[in-house]
N, C-alpha and C positions, 0 to 999 in steps of 0.2 A: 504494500500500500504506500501512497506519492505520504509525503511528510506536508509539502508544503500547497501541493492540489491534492487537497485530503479527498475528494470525490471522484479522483482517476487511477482507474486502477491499469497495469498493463494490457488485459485485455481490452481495454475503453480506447490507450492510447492507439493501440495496433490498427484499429477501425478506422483513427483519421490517416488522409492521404498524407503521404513524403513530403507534400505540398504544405498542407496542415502543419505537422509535427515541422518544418524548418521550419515555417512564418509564426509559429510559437514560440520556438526559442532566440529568433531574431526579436521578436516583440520585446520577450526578454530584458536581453542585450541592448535594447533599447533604449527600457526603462531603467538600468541602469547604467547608462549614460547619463541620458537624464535629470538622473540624484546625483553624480558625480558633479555634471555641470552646477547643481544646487549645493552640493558640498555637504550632502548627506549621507554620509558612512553608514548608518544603518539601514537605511532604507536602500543603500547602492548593493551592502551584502546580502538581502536579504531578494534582493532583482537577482542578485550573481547566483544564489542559492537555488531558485526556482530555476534557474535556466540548466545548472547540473543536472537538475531532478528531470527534465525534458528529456536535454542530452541522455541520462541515462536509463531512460524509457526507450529512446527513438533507439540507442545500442543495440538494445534488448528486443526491440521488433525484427523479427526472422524476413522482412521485407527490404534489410538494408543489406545482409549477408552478402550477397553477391553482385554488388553494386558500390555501396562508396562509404562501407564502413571501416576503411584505413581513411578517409579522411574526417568523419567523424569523430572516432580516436585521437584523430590529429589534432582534431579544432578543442575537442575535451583538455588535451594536453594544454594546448596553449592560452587556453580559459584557465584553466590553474595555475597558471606560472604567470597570469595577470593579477590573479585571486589573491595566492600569497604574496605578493609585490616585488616579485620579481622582474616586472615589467607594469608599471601603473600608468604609463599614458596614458592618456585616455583616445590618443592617437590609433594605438592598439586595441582598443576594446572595437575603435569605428572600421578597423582592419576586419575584426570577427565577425562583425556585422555586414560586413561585403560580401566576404567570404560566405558567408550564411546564406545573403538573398544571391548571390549565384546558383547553387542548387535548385531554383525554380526559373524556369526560364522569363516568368512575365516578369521577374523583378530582379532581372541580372542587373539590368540597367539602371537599374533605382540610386541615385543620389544620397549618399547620407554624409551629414554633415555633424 
């Protein structure tokens, strides 16, 4: 059971499309930007924290297997090595975020600022 989407369970996640589960964790990643730009440390971890909990829903759906889950791993890694401040731009977070809306074709091109 999610921690922080206490009403999603993995087989709920699995039902939404590839489409869905990115542009949820991009919303995310969004949102914490967001509070970064506001300079909200808890409310920035606690966007960071929902978006792991996504990520490791979307891992866990048997519909990325064979497709592009070395780069989901990837982006997981490099969400945590933002996380613990290893890398805090927030330059980087807006990186994640591209990287993200690439995986859907209608919003490869999307802007984020």
């Amino acid at each position: 059971m999610a921690y922080f989407h206490k009403n999603l369970t993995q087989e709920k996640w699995n039902n939404f499309s590839k489409d869905q589960q990115i542009l949820n964790i991009a919303s995310e990643l969004s949102r914490a930007k967001n509070w970064i730009k506001k300079q909200d440390k808890n409310y920035t971890q606690n966007s960071l924290d929902r978006a792991f909990e996504l990520i490791d829903l979307t891992i866990n759906d048997n519909k990325w297997r064979n497709s592009s889950l070395k780069e989901l791993l990837r982006l997981r890694e490099m969400l945590g090595e933002f996380y613990i401040g290893l890398n805090k731009n927030i330059n980087e977070l807006i990186k994640l975020i591209k990287i993200l809306l690439k995986f859907n074709k209608l919003t490869a091109d999307v802007i984020v600022s």
